[in-house]
matplotlib code that plots the C-alpha trace (Angstrom):
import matplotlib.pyplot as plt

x = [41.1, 38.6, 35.9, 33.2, 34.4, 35.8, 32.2, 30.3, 33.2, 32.2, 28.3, 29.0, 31.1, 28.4, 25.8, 27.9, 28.3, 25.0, 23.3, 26.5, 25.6, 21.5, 21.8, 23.9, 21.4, 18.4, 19.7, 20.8, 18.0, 16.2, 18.3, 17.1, 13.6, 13.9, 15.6, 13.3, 10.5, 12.0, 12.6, 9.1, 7.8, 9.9, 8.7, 5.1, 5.4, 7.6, 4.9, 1.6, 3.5, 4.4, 0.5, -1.1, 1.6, 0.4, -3.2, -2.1, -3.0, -1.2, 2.7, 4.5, 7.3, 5.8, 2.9, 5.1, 7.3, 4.7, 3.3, 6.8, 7.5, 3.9, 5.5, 8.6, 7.6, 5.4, 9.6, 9.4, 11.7, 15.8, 15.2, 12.7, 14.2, 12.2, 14.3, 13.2, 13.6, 16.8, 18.0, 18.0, 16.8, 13.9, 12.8, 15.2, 14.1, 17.2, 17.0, 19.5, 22.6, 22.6, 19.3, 19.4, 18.7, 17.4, 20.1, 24.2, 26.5, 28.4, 25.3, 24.6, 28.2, 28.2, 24.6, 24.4, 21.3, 21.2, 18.3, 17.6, 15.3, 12.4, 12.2, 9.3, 8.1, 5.4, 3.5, 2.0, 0.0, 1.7, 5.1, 7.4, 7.4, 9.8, 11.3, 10.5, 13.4, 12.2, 13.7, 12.6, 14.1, 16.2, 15.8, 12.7, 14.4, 17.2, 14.8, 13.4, 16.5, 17.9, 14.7, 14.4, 18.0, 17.9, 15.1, 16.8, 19.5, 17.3, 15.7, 19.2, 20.5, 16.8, 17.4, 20.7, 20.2, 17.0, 19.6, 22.2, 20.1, 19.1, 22.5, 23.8, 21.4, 21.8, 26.0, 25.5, 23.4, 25.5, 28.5, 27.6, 28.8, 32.0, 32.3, 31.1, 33.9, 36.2, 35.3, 35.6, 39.1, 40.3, 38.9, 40.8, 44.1, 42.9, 42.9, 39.3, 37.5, 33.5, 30.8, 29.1, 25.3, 25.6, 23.8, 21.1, 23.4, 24.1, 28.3, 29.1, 27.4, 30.0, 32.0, 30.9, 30.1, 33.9, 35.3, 32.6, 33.7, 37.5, 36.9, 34.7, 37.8, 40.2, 38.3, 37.8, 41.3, 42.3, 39.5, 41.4, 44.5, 43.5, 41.2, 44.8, 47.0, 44.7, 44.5, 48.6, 48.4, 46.3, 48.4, 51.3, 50.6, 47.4, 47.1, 45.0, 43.0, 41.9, 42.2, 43.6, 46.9, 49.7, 53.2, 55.5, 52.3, 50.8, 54.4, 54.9, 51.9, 52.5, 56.0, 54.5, 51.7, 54.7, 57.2, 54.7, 53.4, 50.7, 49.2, 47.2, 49.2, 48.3, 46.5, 46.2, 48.5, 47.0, 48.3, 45.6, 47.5, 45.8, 46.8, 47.5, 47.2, 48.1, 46.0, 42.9, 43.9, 44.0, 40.2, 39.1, 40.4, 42.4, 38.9, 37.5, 40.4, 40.7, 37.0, 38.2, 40.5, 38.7, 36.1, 38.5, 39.7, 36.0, 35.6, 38.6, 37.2, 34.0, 35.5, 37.4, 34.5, 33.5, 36.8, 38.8, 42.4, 41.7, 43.3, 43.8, 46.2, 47.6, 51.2, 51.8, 50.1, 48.7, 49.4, 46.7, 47.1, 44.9, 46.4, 43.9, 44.4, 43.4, 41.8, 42.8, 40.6, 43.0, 41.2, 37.9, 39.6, 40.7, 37.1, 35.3, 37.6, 37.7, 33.6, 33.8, 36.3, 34.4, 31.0, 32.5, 34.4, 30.9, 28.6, 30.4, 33.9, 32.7, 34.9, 37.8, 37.7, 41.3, 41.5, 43.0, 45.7, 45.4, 48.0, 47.2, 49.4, 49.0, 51.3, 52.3, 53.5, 57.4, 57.4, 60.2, 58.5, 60.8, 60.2, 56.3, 56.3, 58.3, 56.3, 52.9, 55.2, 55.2, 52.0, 50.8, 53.7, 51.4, 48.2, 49.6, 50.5, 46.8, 45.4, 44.0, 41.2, 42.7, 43.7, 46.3, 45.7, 48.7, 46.9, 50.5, 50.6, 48.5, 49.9, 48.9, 46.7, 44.5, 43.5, 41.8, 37.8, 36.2, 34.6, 38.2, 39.5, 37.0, 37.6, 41.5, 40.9, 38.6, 40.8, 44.0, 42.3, 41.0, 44.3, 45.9, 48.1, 47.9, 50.5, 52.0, 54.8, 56.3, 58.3, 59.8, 58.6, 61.2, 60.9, 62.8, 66.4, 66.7, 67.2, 63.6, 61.7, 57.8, 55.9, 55.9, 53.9, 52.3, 51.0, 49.1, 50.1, 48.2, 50.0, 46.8, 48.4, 50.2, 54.0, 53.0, 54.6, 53.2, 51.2, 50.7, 47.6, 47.1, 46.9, 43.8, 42.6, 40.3, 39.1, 37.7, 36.4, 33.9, 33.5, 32.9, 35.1, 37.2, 36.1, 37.4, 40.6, 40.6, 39.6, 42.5, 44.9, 43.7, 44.6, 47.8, 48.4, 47.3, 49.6, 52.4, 51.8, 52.2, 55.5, 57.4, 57.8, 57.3, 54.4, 52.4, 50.5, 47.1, 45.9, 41.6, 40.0, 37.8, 35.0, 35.7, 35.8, 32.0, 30.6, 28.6, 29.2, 32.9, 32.5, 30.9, 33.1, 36.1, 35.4, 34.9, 38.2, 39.5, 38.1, 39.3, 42.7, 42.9, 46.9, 48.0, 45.9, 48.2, 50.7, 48.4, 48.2, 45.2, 45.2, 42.2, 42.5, 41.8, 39.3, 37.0, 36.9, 35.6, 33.0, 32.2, 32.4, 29.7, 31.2, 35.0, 33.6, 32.2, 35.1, 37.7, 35.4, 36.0, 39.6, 40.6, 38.9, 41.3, 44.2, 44.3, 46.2, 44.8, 45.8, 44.9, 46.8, 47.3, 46.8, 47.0, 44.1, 41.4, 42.3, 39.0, 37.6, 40.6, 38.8, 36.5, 39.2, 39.7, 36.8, 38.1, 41.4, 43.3, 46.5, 48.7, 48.8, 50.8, 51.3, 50.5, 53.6, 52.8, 54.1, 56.6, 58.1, 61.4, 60.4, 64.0, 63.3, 59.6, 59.8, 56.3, 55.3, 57.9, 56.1, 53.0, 54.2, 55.8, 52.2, 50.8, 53.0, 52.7, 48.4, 48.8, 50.9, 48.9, 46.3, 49.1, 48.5, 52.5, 53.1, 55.1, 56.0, 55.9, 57.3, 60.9, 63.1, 66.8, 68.6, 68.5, 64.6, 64.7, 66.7, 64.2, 61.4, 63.3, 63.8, 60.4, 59.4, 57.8, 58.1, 58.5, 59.8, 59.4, 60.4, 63.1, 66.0, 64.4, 66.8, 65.9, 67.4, 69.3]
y = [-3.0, -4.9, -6.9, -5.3, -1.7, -2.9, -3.7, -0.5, 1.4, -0.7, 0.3, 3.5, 4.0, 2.2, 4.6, 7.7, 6.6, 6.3, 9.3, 10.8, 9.6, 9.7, 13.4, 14.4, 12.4, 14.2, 17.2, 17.4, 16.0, 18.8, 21.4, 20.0, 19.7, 23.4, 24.6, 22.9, 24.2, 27.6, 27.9, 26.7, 29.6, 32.0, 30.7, 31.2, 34.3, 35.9, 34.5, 35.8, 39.3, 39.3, 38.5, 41.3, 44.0, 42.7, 43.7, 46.8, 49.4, 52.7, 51.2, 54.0, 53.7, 55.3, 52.3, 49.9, 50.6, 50.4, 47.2, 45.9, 47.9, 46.2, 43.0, 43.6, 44.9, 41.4, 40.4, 37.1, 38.3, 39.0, 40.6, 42.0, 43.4, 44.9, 45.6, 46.7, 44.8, 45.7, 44.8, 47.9, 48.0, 50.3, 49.5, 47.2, 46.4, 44.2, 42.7, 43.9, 42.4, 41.6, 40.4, 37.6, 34.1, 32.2, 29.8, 29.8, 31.6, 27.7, 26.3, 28.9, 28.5, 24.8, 24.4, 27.3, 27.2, 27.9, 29.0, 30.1, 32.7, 32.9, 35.1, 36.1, 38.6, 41.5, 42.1, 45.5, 44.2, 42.8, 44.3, 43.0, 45.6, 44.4, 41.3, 40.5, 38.5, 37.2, 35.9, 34.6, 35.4, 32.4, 32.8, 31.0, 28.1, 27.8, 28.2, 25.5, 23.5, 24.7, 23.4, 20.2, 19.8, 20.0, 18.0, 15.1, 14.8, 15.3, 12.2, 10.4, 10.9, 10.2, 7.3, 6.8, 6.8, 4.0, 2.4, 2.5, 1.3, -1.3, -2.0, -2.2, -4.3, -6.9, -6.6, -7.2, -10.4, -11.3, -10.4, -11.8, -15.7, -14.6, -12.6, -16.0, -17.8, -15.2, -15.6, -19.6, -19.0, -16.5, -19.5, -21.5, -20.0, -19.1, -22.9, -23.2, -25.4, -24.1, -24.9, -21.9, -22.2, -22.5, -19.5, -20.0, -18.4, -21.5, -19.8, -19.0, -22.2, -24.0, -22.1, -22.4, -26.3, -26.2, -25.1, -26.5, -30.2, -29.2, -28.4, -31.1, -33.4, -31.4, -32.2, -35.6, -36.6, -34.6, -36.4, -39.6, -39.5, -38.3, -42.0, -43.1, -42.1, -42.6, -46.3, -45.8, -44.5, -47.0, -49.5, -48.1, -47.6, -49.6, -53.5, -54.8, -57.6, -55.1, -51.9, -50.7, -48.3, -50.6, -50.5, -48.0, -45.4, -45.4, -45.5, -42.0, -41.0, -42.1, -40.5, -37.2, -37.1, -37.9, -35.3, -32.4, -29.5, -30.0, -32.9, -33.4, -33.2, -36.6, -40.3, -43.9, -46.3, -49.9, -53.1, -55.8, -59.0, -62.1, -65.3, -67.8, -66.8, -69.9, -71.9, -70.1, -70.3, -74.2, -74.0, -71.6, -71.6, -69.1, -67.6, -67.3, -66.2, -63.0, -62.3, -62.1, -59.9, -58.0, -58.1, -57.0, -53.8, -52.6, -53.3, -50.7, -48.4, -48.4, -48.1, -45.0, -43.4, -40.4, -39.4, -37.2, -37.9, -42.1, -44.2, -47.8, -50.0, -53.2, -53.7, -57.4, -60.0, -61.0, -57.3, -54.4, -51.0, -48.2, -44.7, -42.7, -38.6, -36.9, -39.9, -40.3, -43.4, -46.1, -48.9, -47.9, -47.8, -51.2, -52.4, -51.1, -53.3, -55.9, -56.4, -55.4, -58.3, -60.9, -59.7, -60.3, -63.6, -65.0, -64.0, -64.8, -67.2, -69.2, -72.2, -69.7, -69.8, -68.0, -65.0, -62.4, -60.0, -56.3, -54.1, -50.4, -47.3, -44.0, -41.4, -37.6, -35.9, -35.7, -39.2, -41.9, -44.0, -46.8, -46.6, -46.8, -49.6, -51.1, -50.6, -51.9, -55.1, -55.3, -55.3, -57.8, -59.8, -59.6, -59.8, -63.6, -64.4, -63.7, -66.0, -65.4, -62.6, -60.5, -57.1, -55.1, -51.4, -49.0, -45.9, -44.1, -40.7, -38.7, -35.0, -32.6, -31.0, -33.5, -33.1, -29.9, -30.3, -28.4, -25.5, -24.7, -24.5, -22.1, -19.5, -20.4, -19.6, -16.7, -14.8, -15.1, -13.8, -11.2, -10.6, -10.3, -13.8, -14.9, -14.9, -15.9, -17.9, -18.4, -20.8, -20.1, -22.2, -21.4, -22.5, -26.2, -25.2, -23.3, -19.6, -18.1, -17.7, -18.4, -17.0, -17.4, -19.9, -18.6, -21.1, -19.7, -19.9, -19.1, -18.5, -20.2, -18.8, -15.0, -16.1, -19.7, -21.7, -21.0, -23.9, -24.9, -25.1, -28.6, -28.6, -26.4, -26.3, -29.5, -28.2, -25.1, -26.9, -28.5, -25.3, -23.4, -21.3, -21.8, -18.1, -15.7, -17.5, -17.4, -14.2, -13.6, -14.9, -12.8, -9.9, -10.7, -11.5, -8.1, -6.8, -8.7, -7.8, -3.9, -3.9, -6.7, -7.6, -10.7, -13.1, -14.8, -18.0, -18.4, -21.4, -21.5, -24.4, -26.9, -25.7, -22.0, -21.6, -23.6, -21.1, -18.7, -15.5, -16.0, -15.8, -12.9, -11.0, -12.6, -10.9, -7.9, -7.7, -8.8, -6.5, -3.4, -4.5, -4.9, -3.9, -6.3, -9.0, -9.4, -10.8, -13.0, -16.7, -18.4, -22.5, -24.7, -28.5, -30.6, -32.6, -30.0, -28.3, -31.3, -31.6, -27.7, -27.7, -24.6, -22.9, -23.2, -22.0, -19.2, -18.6, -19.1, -16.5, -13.4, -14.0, -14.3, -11.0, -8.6, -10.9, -13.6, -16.8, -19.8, -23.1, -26.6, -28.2, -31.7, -32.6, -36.1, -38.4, -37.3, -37.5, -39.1, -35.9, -33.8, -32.9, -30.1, -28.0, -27.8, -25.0, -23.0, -21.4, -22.9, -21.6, -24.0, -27.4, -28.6, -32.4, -34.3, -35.0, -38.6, -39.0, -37.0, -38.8, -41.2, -40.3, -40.9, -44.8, -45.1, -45.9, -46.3, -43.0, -41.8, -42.8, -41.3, -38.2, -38.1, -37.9, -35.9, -33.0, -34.0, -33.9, -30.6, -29.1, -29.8, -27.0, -24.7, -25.7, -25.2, -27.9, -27.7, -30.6, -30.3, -31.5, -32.2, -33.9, -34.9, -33.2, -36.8, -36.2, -32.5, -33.6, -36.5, -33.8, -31.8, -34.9, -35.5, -32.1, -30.0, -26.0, -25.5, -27.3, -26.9, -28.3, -28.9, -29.2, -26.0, -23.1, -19.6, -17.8, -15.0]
z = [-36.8, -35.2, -37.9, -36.2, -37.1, -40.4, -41.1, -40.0, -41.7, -45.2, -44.1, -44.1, -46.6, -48.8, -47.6, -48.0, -51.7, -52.0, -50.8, -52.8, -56.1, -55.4, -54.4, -57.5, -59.9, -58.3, -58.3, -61.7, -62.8, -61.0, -62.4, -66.0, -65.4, -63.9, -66.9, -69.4, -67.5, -67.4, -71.1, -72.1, -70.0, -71.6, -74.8, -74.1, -72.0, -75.2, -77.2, -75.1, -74.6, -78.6, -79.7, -77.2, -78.3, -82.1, -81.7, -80.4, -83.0, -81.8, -81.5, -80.7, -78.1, -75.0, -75.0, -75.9, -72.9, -70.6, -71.6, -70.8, -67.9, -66.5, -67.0, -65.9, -62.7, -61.5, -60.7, -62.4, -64.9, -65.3, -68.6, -71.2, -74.4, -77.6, -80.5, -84.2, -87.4, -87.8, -83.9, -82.4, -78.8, -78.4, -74.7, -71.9, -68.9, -66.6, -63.1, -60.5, -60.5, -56.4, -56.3, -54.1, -55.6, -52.9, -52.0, -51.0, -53.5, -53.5, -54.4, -57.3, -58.2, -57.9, -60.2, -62.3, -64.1, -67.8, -69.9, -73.2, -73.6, -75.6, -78.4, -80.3, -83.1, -83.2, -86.3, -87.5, -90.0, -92.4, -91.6, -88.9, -86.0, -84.0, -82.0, -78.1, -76.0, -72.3, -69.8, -66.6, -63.3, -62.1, -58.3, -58.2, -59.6, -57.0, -54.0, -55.6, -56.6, -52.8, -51.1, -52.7, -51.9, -48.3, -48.3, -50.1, -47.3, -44.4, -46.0, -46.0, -42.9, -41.6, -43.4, -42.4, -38.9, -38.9, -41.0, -38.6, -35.4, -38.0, -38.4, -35.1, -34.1, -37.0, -36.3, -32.9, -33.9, -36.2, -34.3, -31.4, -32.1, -33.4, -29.7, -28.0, -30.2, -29.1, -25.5, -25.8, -27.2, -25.0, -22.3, -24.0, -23.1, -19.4, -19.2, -19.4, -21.9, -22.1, -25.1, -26.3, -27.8, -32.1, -33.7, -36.3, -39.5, -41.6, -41.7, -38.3, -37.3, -39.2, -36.9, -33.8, -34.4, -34.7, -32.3, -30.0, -31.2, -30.3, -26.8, -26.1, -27.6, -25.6, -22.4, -23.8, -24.1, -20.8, -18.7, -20.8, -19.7, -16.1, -16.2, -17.3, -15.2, -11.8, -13.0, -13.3, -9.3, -8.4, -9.7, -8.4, -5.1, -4.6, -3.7, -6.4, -4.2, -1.3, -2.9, -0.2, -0.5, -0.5, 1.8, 0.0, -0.9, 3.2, 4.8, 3.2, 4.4, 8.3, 7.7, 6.5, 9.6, 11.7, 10.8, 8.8, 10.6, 8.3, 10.1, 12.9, 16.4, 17.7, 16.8, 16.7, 14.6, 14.5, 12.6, 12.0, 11.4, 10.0, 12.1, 9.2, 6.0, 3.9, 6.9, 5.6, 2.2, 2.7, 3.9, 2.2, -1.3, -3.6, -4.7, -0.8, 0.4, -2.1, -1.3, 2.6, 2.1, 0.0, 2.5, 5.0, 3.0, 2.4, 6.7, 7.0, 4.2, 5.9, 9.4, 7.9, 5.6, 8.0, 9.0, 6.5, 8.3, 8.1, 5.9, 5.7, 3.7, 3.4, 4.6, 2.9, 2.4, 5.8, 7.4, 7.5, 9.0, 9.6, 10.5, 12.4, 12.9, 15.6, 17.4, 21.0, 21.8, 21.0, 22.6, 21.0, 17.6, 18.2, 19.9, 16.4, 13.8, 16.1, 16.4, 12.7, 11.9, 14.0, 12.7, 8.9, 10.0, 11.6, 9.1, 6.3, 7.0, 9.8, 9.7, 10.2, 13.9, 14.6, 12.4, 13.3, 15.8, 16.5, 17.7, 18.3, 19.8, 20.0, 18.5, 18.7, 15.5, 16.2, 16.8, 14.9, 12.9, 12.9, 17.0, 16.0, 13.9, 16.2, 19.4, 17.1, 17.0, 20.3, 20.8, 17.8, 19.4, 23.4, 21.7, 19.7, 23.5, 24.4, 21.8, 18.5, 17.9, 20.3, 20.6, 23.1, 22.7, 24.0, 26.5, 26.5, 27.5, 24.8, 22.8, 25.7, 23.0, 22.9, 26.7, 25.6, 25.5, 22.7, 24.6, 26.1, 22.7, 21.5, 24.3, 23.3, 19.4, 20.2, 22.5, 20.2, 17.3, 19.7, 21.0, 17.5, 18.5, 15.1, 12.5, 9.2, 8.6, 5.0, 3.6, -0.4, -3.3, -6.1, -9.7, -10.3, -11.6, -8.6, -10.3, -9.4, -6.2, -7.6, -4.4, -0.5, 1.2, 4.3, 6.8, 10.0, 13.6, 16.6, 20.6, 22.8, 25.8, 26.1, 25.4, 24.7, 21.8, 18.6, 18.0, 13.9, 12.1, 12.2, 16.1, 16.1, 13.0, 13.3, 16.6, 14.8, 11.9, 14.5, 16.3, 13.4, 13.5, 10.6, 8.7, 11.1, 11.2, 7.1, 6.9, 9.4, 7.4, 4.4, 6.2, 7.2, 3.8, 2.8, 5.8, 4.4, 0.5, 1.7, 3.2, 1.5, -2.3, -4.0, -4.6, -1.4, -1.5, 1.5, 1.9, 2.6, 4.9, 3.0, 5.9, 5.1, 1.4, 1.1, 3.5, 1.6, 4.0, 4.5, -0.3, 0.4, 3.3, 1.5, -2.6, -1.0, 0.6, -2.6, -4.6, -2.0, -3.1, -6.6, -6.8, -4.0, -5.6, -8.3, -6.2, -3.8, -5.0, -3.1, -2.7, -2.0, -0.8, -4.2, -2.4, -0.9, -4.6, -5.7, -2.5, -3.3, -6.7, -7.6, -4.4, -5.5, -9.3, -7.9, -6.0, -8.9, -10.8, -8.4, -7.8, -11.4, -12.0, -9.8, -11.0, -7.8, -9.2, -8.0, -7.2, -6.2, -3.0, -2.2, -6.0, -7.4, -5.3, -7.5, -11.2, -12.5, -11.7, -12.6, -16.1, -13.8, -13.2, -17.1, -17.2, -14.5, -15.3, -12.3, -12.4, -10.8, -8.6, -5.8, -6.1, -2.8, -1.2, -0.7, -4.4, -3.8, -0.3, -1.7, -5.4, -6.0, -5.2, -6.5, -10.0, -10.2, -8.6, -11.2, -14.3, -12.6, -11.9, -15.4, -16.9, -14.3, -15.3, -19.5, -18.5, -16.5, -18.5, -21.9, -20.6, -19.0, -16.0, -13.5, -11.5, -7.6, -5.5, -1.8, 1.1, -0.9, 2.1, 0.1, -2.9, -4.7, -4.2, -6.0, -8.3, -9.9, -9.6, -12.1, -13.7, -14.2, -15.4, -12.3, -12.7, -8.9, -5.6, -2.3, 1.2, 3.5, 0.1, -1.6, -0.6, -1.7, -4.1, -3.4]

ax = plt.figure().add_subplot(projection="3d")
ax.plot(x, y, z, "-o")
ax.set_aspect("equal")
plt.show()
């Protein structure tokens, strides 16, 4: 039984007893002051009838019988009795027995009122004539006793109910911190940590102040160990003079745009190579030479700061790279660092004359990597034959794709989703032992041309993020999912552009479709880029709101670069995250990735968060995951259950 209706129960039970007790006392005490009353006025009527039949001087029988019968007849009386000396009755006079008395038989029953009646003598001189006995008629007192009965409770439950809208509102501001509590506890196992305003009575304050100060130290030590374990990645697969991503952390990324459907169909690959390194650490000094590669890092970070796709790192000690997504300019690449570089070495290392190499190539997903890294080699090893500060950029034959201008590839997009070439492809993500398939993965392909290849979403995907077009594609893909949820069973995971999801239209189109579907959306899992949540982060709140409500699960994709600003998703009741699979790439021969993903999956998993790892290439690779405490795998190694 709920507190609140444990409360109005003890209210009303109070008032019941109440009016109870108060109605019994006034009535009885009524029913006294009406008999009292009663009595007295049998006393004096007795007493006035008595004296006038004294002074009567002719007493015979016939005039004392009408003197009575005179009085009787007013009807105030039940009975009127004369009797002689010796108690014989010489005249009677008696009410009907069915009179009515003026309120319920119960009532009468209930309060039967009792009086004496009054008895006096009448003189004949100075002999005793006879005795007079009178009593009133009780009637008049129950009408009375009746009427000031019903008035009594009509005052009650008029009372009763100002008291009870009194009430109510009183419990409901009184109650309405312990609902707040509630609420921040029931957050509280939705995986959301919120604060909730303390109320101004001194005990639930206490309260509220409480369990206030345990969130806000629940967020505090999750946004502490996220602080530590970023600094952990950063360590691990970060150089620590450049802070740039080192070897082992940026080859798993080349190896993931190289063999993922995931990433972009084409690009540039360029090695910067420093000429000399312990030449210029001879000129320039231990100290000097840090602050030129640092210098040199931010020139790369800066080179790669509008471009999502970029990222630079440092290979070794004299060896740079930048990997470059869906740029087909190779030579321009090259021209930009190169000016970049020389600007820096002029400006700020001048007696550095011979500084640096660059070797660029560009790539089509599908390609070797071992055949890339080699062929950048190559052309470091032409561009040291050229002399120092030069370059040798490789124009090979570009991803057919990328020949595409824009405005073709918006009549392409436009006519497939016209033409209904879109579908969904799904891949399973089972739960780590193996025993459990947790939910479908559907990825979107589009046929450009009728009874083309089926082209993944990374090939035109970027092109309709600059065309805008991005929403009808999502919003494609939702009905697909839909589509799919009807005929087959099981769970199925969407993924939603970064573009897409911030768009304030598609939120709208998008939550009504959900809502529509309130019995499929048990079963739909929707995932959102961790990066654009952060970029978005009112839109992806609002969004996280109106899929939890029809029972949506959502998730997090490409988790793990952002954990300093993990602590946000604390207050939204994200369901689950899938760990970038840069960590998970070799995890098997990574100890430090190990120990990082090791307290990722203690953080998550403190607020009940699930944890999946992506992109899982080799059995000894699934088989550290597990290790390491993830509640779901996917990839090449993940087989479904049967």
């Amino acid at each position: 039984m709920s507190l609140f209706r444990r409360i109005w129960l003890t209210i009303i039970g109070l008032t019941l007893a109440a009016f109870v007790g108060s109605l019994l006392v006034n009535t009885l005490t009524a029913r006294g002051y009406l008999e009292k009353q009663l009595f007295i006025k049998n006393k004096d009527n007795a007493t006035a009838l008595a004296l006038s039949m004294s002074q009567q001087t002719d007493k015979d029988a016939v005039t004392m019988e009408l003197l009575l019968s005179a009085l009787f007849d007013n009807g105030h009386y039940q009975e009127i009795r004369l009797t002689d000396p010796a108690g014989k009755v010489i005249v009677e006079r008696t009410a009907a027995a069915d009179l009515d008395p003026g309120a319920p038989a119960w009532f009468v029953r209930l309060l039967p009122i009792r009086v004496a009646p009054g008895v006096a003598h009448i003189t004949d001189g100075w002999k005793q004539y006879g005795s007079i006995s009178l009593a009133s008629h009780s009637k008049f007192a129950y009408q009375d006793l009746w009427r000031g009965t019903l008035e009594l409770i009509g005052w009650f439950l008029a009372g009763g109910i100002v008291a009870g809208v009194l009430a109510t509102l009183m419990l409901r501001l009184i109650t309405r911190p312990l609902d707040q509590v509630v609420a921040q506890a029931k957050a509280i196992t939705e995986r959301r940590f919120i604060s909730v305003p303390e109320p101004q009575v001194p005990e639930l304050q206490s309260v509220v102040s409480a369990m206030n100060d345990m969130v806000a130290r629940v967020k505090q030590m999750f946004a502490e160990e996220a602080a530590r374990l970023d600094a952990m990645r950063k360590k691990h697969n970060y150089d620590a003079n450049s802070g740039l991503p080192n070897r082992d952390y940026f080859m798993g990324l080349l190896r993931e745009a190289l063999e993922s459907d995931k990433s972009a169909p084409y690009g540039a690959f360029l090695i910067l190579r420093l000429k000399d390194l312990s030449e210029i650490h001879r000129k320039l000094g231990r100290s000097e030479t840090d602050r030129l590669v640092r210098a040199i890092g931010d020139t790369l970070r800066n080179l790669c700061r509008a471009h999502d796709q970029w990222t630079p790192a440092r290979l070794n000690g004299h060896d740079f790279a930048l990997l470059a997504q869906n740029q087909h300019e190779v030579g321009q690449l090259a021209g930009q660092l190169a000016a970049a570089i020389t600007r820096l070495r002029d400006e700020n290392f001048a007696r550095i004359e011979e500084l640096f190499y660059i070797g660029t190539a560009r790539y089509r997903r599908g390609d070797v990597i071992d055949k890339l890294l080699a062929g950048c080699d190559q052309l470091l090893a032409k561009a040291e034959s050229q002399g120092a500060n030069s370059m040798v950029a490789h124009e090979g034959d570009a991803a057919g794709i990328a020949a595409i201008p824009a405005e073709t590839w918006r009549e392409l997009i436009a006519a497939a989703l016209q033409k209904d070439r879109v579908k969904l492809v799904s891949f399973p993500v089972v739960k780590a032992d193996g025993t459990t398939l947790l939910h479908r993965e559907a990825v979107i392909r589009l046929q450009t041309e009728h009874d083309g290849p089926w082209r993944p979403a990374s090939d035109f995907m970027p092109h309709a993020g600059r065309l805008k077009l991005t929403a009808p594609i999502d919003l494609g893909v939702v009905k697909l999912a839909f589509d799919y949820l009807r005929k087959e069973t099981g769970n199925l995971a969407i993924n939603l552009s970064a573009d897409t999801f911030a768009d304030l239209d598609f939120r709208r189109i998008f939550i009504d479709q959900i809502r529509g579907q309130a019995a499929l959306c048990k079963r739909l899992w929707v995932e959102i880029p961790e990066a654009a949540t952060i970029s978005h982060f009112d839109a992806f709140h609002e969004l996280c709101r109106a899929l939890k409500e029809p029972g949506c699960k959502v998730g997090l994709e490409n988790f793990g670069r952002k954990l300093t600003l993990v602590d946000k998703f604390a207050d939204l009741g994200v369901d689950y995250v899938k760990v970038d699979v840069s960590f998970v790439r070799g995890i098997d021969q990574n100890e430090g990735n190990r120990e990082f993903l090791t307290g990722l999956c203690k953080m998550v998993h403190s607020i009940g968060i699930m944890v999946i790892a992506v992109g899982v290439q080799t059995q000894p690779e699934l088989d550290t995951l597990v290790a390491l405490g993830f509640d779901g795998v996917t990839g090449p190694a993940v087989r479904e259950p049967e």
